[in-house]
PQR file of N, CA, C, O and H, with PARSE charges and radii, in Angstrom:
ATOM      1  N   UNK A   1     -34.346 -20.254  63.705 -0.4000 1.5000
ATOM      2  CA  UNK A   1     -34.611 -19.224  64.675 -0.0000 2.0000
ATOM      3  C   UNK A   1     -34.347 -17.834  64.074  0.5500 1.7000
ATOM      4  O   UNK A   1     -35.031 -16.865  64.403 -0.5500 1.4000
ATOM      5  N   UNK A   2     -33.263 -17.749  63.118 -0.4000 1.5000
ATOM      6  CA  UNK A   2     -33.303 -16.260  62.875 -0.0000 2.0000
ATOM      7  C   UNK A   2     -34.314 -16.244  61.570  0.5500 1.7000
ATOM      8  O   UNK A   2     -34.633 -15.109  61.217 -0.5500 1.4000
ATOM      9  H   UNK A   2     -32.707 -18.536  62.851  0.4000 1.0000
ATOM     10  N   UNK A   3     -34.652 -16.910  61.100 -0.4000 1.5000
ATOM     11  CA  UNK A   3     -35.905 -16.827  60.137 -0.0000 2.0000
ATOM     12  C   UNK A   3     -36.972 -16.151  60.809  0.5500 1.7000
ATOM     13  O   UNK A   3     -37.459 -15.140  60.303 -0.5500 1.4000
ATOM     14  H   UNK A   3     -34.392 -17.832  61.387  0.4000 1.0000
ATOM     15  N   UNK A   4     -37.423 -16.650  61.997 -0.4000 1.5000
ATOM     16  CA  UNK A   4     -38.437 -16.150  62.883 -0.0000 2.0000
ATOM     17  C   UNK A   4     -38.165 -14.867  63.738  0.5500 1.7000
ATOM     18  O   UNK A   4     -39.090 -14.482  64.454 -0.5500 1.4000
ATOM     19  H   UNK A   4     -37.028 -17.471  62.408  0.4000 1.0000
ATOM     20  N   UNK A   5     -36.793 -14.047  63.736 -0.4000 1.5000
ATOM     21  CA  UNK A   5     -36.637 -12.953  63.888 -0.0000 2.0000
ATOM     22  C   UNK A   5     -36.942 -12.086  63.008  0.5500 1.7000
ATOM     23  O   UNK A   5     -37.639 -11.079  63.126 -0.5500 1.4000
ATOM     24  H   UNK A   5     -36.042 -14.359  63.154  0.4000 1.0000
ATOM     25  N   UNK A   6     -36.053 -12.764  61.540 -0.4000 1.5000
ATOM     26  CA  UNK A   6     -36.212 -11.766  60.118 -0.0000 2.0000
ATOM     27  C   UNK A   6     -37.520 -11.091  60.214  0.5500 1.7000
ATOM     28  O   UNK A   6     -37.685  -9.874  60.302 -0.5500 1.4000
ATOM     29  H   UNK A   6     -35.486 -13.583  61.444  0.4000 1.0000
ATOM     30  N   UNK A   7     -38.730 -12.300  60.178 -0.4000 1.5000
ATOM     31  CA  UNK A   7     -40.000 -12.140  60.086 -0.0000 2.0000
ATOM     32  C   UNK A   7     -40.773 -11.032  61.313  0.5500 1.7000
ATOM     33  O   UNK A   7     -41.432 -10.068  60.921 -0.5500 1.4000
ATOM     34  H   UNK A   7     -38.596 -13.288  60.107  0.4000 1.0000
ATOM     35  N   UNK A   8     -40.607 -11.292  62.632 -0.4000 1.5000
ATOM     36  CA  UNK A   8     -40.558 -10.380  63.073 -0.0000 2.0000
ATOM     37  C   UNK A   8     -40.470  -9.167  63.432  0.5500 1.7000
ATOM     38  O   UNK A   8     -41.292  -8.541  64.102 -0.5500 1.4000
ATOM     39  H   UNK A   8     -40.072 -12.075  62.950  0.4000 1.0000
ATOM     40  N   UNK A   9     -38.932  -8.594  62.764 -0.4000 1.5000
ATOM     41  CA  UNK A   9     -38.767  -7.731  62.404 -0.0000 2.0000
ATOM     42  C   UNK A   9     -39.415  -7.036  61.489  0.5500 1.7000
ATOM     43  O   UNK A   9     -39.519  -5.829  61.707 -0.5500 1.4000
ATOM     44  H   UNK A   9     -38.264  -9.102  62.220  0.4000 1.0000
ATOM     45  N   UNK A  10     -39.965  -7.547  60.346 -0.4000 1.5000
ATOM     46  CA  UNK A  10     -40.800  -7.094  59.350 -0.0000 2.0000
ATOM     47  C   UNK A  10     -41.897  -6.899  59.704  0.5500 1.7000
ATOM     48  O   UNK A  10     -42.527  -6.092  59.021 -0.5500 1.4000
ATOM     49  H   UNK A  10     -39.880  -8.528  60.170  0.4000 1.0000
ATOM     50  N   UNK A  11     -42.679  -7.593  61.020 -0.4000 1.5000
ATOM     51  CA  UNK A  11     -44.119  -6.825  61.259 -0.0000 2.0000
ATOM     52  C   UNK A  11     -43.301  -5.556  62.509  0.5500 1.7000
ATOM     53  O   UNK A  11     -44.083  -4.884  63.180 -0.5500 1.4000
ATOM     54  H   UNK A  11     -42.168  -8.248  61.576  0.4000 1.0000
ATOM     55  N   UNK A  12     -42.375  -5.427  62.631 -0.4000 1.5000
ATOM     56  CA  UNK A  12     -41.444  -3.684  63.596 -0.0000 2.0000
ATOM     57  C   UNK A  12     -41.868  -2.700  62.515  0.5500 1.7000
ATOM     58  O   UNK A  12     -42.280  -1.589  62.848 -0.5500 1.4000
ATOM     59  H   UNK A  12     -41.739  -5.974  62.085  0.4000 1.0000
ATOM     60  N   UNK A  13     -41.788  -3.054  61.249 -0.4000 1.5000
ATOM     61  CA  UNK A  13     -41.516  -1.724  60.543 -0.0000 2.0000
ATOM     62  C   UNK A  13     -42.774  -1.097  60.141  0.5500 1.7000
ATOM     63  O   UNK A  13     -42.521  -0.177  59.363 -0.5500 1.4000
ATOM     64  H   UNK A  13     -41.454  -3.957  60.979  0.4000 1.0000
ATOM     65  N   UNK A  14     -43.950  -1.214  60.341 -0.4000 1.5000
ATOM     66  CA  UNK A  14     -44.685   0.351  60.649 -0.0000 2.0000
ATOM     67  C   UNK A  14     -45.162   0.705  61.870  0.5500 1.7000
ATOM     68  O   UNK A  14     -46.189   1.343  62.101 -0.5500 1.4000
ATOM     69  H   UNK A  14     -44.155  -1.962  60.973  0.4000 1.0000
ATOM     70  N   UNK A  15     -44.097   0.112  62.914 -0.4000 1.5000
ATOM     71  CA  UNK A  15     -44.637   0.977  64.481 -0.0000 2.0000
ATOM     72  C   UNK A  15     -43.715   1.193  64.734  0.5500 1.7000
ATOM     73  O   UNK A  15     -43.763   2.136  65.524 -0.5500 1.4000
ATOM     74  H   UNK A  15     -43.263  -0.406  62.726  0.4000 1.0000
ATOM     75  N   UNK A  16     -42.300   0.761  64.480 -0.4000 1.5000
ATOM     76  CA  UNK A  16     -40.817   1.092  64.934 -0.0000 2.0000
ATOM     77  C   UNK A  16     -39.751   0.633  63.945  0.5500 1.7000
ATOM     78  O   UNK A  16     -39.061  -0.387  63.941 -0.5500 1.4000
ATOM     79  H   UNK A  16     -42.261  -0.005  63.839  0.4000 1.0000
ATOM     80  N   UNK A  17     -39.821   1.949  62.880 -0.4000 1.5000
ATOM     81  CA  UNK A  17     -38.962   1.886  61.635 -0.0000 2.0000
ATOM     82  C   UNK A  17     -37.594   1.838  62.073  0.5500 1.7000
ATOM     83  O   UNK A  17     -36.841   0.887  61.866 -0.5500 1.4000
ATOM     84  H   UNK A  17     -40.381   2.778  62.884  0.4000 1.0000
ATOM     85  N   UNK A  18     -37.285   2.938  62.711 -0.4000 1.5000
ATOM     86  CA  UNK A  18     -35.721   3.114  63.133 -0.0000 2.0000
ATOM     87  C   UNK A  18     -35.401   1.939  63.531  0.5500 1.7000
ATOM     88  O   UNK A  18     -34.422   1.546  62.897 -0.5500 1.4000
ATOM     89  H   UNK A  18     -37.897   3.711  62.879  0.4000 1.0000
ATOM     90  N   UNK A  19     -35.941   0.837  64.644 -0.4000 1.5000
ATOM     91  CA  UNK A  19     -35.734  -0.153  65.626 -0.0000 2.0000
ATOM     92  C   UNK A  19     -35.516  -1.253  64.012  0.5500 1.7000
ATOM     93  O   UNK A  19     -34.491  -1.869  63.722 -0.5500 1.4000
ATOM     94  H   UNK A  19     -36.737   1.157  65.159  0.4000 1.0000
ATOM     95  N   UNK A  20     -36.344  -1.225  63.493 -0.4000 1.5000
ATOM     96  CA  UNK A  20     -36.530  -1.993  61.985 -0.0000 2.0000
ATOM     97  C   UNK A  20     -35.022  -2.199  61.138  0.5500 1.7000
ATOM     98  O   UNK A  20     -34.301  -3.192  61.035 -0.5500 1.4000
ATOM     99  H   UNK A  20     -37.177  -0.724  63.729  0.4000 1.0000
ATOM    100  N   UNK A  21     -34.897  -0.890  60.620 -0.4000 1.5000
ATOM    101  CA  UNK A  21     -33.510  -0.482  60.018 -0.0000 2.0000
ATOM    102  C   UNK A  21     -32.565  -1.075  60.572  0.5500 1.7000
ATOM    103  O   UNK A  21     -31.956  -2.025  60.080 -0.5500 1.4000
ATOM    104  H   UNK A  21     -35.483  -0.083  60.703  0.4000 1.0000
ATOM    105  N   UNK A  22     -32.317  -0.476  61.847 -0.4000 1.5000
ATOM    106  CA  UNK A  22     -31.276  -1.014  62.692 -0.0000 2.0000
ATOM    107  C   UNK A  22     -31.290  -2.574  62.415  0.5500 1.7000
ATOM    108  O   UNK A  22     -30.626  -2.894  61.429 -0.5500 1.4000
ATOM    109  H   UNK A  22     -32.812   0.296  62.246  0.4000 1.0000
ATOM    110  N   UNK A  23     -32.085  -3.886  63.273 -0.4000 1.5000
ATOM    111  CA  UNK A  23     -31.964  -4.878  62.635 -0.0000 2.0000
ATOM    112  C   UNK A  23     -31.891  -5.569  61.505  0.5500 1.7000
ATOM    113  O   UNK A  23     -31.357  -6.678  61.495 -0.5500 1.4000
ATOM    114  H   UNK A  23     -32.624  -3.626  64.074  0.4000 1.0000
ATOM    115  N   UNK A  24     -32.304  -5.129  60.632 -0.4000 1.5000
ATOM    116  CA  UNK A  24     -32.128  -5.022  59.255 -0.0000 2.0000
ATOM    117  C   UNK A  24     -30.638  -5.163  58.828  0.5500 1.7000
ATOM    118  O   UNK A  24     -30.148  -6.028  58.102 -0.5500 1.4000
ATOM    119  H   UNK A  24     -32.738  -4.228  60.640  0.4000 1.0000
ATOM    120  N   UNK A  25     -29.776  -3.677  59.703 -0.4000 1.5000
ATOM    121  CA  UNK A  25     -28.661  -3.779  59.337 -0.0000 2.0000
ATOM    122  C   UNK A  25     -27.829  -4.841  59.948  0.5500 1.7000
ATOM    123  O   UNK A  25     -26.824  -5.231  59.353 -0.5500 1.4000
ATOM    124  H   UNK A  25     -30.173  -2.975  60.293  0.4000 1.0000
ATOM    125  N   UNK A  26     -28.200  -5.374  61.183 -0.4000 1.5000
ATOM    126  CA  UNK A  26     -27.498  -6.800  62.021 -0.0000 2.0000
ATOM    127  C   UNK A  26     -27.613  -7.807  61.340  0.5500 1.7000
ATOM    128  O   UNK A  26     -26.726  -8.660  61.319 -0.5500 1.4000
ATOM    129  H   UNK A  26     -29.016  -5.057  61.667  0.4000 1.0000
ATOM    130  N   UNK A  27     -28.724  -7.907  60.649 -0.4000 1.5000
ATOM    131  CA  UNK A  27     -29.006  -9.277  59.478 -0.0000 2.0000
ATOM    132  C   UNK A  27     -28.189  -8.800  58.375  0.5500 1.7000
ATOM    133  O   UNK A  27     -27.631  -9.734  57.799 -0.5500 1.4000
ATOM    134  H   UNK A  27     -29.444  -7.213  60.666  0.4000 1.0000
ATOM    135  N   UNK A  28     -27.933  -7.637  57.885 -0.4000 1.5000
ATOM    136  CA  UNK A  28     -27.269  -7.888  56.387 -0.0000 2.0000
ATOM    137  C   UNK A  28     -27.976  -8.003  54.978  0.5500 1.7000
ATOM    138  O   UNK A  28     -27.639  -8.444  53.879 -0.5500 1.4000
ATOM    139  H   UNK A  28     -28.386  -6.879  58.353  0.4000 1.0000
ATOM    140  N   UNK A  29     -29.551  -7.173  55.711 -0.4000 1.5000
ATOM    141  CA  UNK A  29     -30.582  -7.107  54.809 -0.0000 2.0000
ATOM    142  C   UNK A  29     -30.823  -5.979  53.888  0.5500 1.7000
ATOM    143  O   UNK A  29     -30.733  -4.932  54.530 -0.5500 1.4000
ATOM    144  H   UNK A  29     -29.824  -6.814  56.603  0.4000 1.0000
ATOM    145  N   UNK A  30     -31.016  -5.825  52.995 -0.4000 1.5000
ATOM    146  CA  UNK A  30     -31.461  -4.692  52.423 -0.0000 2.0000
ATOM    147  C   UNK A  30     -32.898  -4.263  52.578  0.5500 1.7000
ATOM    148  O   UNK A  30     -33.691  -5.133  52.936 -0.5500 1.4000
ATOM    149  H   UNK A  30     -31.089  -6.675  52.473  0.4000 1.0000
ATOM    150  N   UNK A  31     -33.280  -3.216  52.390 -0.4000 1.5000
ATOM    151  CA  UNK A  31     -34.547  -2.813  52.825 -0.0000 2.0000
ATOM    152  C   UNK A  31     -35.599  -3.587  51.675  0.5500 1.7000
ATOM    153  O   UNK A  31     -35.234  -3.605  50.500 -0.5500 1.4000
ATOM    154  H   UNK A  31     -32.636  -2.509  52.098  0.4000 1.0000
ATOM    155  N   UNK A  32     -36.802  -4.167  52.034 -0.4000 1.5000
ATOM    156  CA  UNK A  32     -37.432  -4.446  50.665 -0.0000 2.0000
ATOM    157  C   UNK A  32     -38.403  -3.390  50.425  0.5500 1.7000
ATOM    158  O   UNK A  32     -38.478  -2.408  51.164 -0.5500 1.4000
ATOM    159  H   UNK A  32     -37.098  -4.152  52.989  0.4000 1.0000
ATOM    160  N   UNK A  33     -39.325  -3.610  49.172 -0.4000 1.5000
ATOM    161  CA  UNK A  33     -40.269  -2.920  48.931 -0.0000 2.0000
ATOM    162  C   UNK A  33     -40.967  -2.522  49.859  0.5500 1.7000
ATOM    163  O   UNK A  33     -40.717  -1.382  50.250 -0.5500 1.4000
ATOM    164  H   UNK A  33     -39.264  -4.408  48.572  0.4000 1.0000
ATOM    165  N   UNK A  34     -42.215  -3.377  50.636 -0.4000 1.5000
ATOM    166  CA  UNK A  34     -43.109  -3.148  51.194 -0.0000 2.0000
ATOM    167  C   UNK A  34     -42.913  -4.606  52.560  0.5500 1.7000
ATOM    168  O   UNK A  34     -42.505  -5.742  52.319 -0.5500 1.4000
ATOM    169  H   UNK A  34     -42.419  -4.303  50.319  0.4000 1.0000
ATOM    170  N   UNK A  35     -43.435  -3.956  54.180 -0.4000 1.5000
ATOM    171  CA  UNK A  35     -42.850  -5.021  54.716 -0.0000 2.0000
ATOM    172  C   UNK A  35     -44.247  -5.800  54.775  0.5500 1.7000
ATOM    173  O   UNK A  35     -44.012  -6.726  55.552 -0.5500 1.4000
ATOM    174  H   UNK A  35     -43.766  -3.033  54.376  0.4000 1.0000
ATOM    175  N   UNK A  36     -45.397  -5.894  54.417 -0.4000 1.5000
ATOM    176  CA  UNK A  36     -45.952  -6.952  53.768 -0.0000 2.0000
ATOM    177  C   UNK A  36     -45.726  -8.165  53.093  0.5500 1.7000
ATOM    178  O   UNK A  36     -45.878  -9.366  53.316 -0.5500 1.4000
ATOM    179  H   UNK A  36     -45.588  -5.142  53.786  0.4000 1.0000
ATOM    180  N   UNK A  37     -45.256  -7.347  52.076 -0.4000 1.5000
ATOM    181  CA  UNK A  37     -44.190  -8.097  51.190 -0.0000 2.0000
ATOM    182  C   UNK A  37     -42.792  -9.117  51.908  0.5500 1.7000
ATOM    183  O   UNK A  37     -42.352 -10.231  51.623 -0.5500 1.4000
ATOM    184  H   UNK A  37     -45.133  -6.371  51.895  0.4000 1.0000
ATOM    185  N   UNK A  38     -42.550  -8.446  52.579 -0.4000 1.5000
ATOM    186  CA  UNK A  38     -41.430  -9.407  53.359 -0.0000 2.0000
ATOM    187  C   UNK A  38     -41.521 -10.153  54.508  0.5500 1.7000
ATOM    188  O   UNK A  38     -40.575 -10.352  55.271 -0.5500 1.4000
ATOM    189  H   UNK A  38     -42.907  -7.541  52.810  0.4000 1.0000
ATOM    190  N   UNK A  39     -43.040 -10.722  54.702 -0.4000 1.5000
ATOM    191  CA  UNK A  39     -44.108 -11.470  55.316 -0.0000 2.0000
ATOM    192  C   UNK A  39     -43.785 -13.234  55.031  0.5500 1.7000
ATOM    193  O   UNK A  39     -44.500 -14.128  55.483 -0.5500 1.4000
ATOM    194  H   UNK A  39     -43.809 -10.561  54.083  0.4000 1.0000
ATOM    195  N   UNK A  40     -42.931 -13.383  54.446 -0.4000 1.5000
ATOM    196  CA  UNK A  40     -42.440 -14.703  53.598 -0.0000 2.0000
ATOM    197  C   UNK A  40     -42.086 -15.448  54.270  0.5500 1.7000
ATOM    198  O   UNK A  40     -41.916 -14.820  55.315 -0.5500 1.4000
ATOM    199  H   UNK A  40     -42.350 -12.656  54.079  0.4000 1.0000
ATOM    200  N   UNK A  41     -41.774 -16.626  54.473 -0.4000 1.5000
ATOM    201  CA  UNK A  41     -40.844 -17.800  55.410 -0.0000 2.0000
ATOM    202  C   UNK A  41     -40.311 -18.103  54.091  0.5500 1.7000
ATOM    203  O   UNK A  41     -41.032 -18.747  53.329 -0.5500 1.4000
ATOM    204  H   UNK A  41     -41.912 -17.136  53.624  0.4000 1.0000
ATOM    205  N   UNK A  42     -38.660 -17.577  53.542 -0.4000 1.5000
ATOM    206  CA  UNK A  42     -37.841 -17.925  52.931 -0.0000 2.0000
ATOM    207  C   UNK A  42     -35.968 -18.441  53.620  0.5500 1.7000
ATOM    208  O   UNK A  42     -35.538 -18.624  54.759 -0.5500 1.4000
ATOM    209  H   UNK A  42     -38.074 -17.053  54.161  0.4000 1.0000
ATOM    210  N   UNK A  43     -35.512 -18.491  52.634 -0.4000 1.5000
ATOM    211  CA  UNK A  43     -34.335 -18.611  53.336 -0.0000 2.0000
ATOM    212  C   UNK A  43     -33.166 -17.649  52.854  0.5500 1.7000
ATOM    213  O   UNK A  43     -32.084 -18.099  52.478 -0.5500 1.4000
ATOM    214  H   UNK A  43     -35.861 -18.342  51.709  0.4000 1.0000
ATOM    215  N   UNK A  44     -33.461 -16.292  52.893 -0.4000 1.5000
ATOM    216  CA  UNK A  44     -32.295 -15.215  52.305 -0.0000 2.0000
ATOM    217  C   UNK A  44     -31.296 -15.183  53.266  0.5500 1.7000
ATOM    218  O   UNK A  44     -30.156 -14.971  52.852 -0.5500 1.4000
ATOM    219  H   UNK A  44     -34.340 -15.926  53.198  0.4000 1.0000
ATOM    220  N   UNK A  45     -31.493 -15.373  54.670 -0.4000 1.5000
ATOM    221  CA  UNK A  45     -30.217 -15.715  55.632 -0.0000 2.0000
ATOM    222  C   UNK A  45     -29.353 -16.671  55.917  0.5500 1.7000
ATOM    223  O   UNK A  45     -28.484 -16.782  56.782 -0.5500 1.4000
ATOM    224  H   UNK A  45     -32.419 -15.545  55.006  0.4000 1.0000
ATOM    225  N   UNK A  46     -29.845 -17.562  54.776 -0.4000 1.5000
ATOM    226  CA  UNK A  46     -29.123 -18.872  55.065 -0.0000 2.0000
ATOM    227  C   UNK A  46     -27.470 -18.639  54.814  0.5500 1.7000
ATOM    228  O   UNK A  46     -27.246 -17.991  53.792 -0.5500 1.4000
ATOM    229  H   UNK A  46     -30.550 -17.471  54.073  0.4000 1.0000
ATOM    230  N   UNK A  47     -26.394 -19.016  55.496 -0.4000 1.5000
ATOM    231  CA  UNK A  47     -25.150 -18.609  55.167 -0.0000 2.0000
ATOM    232  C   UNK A  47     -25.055 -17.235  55.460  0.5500 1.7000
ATOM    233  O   UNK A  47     -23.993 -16.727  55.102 -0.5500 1.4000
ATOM    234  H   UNK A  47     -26.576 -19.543  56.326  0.4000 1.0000
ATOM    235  N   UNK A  48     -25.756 -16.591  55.937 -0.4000 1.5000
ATOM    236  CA  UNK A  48     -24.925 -15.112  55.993 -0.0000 2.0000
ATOM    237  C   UNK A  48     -24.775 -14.385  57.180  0.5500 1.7000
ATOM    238  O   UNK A  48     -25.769 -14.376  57.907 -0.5500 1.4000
ATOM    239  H   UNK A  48     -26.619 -17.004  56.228  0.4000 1.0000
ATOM    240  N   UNK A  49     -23.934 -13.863  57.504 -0.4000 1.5000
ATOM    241  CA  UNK A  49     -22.989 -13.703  58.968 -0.0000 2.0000
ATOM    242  C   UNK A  49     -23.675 -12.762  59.560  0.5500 1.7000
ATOM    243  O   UNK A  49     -23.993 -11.871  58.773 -0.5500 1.4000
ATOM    244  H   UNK A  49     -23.127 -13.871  56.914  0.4000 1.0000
ATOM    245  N   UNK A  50     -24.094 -12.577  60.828 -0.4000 1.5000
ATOM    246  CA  UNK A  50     -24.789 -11.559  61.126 -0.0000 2.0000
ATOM    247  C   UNK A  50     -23.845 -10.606  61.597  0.5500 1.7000
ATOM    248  O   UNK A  50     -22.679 -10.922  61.836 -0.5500 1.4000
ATOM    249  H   UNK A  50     -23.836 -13.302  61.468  0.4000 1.0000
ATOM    250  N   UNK A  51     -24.292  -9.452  61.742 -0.4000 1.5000
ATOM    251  CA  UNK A  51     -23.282  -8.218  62.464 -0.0000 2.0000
ATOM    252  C   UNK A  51     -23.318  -7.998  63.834  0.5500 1.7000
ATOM    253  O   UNK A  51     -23.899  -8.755  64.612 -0.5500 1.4000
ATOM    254  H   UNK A  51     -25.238  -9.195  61.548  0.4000 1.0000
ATOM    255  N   UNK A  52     -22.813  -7.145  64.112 -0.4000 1.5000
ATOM    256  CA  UNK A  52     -21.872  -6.359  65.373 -0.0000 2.0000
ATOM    257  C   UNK A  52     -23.108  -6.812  66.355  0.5500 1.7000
ATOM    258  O   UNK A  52     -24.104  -6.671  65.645 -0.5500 1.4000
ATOM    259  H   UNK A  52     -22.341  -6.530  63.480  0.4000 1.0000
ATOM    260  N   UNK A  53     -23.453  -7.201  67.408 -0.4000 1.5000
ATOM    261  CA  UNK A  53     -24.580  -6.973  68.725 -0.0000 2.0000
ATOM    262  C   UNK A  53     -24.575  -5.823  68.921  0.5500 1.7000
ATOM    263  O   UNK A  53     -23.676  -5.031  68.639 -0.5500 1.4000
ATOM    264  H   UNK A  53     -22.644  -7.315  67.985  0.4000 1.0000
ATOM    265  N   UNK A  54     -25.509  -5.627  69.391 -0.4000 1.5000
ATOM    266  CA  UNK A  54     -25.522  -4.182  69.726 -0.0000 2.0000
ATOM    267  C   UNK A  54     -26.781  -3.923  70.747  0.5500 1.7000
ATOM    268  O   UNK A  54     -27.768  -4.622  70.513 -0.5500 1.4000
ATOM    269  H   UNK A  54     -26.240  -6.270  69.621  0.4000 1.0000
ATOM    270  N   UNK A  55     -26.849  -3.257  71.549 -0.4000 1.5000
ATOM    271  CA  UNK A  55     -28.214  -2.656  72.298 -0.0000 2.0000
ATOM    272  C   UNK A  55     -29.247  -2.005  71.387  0.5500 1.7000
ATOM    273  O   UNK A  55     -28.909  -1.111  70.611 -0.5500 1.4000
ATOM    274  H   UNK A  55     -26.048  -2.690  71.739  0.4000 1.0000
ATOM    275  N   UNK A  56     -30.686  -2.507  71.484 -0.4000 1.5000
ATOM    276  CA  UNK A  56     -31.778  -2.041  70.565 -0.0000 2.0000
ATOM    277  C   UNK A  56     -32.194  -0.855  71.092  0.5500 1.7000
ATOM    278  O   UNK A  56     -32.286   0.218  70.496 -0.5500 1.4000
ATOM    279  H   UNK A  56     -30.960  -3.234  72.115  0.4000 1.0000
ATOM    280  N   UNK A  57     -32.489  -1.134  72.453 -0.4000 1.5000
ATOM    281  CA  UNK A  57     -33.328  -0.417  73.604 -0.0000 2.0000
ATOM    282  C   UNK A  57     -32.592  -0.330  75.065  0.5500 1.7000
ATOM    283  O   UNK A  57     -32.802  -0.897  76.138 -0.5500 1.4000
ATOM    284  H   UNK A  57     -32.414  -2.005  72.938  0.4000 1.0000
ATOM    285  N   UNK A  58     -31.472   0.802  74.545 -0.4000 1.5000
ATOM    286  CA  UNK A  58     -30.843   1.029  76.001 -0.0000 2.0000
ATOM    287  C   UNK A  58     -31.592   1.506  77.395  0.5500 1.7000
ATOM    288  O   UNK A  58     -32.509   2.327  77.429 -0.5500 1.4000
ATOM    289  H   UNK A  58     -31.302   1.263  73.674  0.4000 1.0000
ATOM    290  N   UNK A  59     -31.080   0.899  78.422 -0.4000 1.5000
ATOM    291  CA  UNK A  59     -31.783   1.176  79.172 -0.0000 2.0000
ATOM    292  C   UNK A  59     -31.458   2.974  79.995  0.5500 1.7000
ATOM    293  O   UNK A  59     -30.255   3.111  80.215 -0.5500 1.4000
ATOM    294  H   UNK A  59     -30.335   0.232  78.394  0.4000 1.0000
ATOM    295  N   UNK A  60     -32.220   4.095  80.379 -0.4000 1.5000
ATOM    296  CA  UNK A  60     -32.330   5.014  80.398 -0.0000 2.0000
ATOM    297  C   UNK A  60     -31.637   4.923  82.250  0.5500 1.7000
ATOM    298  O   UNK A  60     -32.361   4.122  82.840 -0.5500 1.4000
ATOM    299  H   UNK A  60     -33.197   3.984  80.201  0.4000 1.0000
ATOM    300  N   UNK A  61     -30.924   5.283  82.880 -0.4000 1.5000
ATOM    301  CA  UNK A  61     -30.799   5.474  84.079 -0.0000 2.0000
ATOM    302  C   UNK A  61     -30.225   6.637  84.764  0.5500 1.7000
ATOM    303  O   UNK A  61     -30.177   6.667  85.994 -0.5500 1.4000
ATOM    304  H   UNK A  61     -30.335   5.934  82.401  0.4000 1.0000
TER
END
């Protein structure tokens, strides 16, 4: 399941970079080259701890 977020996230980053980054940083990812490129079904998350939760999209009230 978080494979299929990672990936996700990687088609965020040319309509919502910031939103991108941010998860990026919850995974423990480094930015790659091109997010084309990071279009992959690999396993770079395997074993590795995710970070803090956090709100993506607070709600405005």
């Amino acid at each position: 399941m978080i494979e299929a977020l990672r990936l996700a996230n990687a088609l965020l980053a040319p309509v919502m970079p910031s939103v991108h980054a941010s998860i990026n940083d919850r995974l423990g990812l480094e930015p790659c080259c091109s997010w084309k490129e990071d279009l992959s079904w690999d396993h770079r998350l395997s074993g590795k701890k995710l970070g803090e939760k956090t709100i993506l999209f607070p709600r405005d009230v």
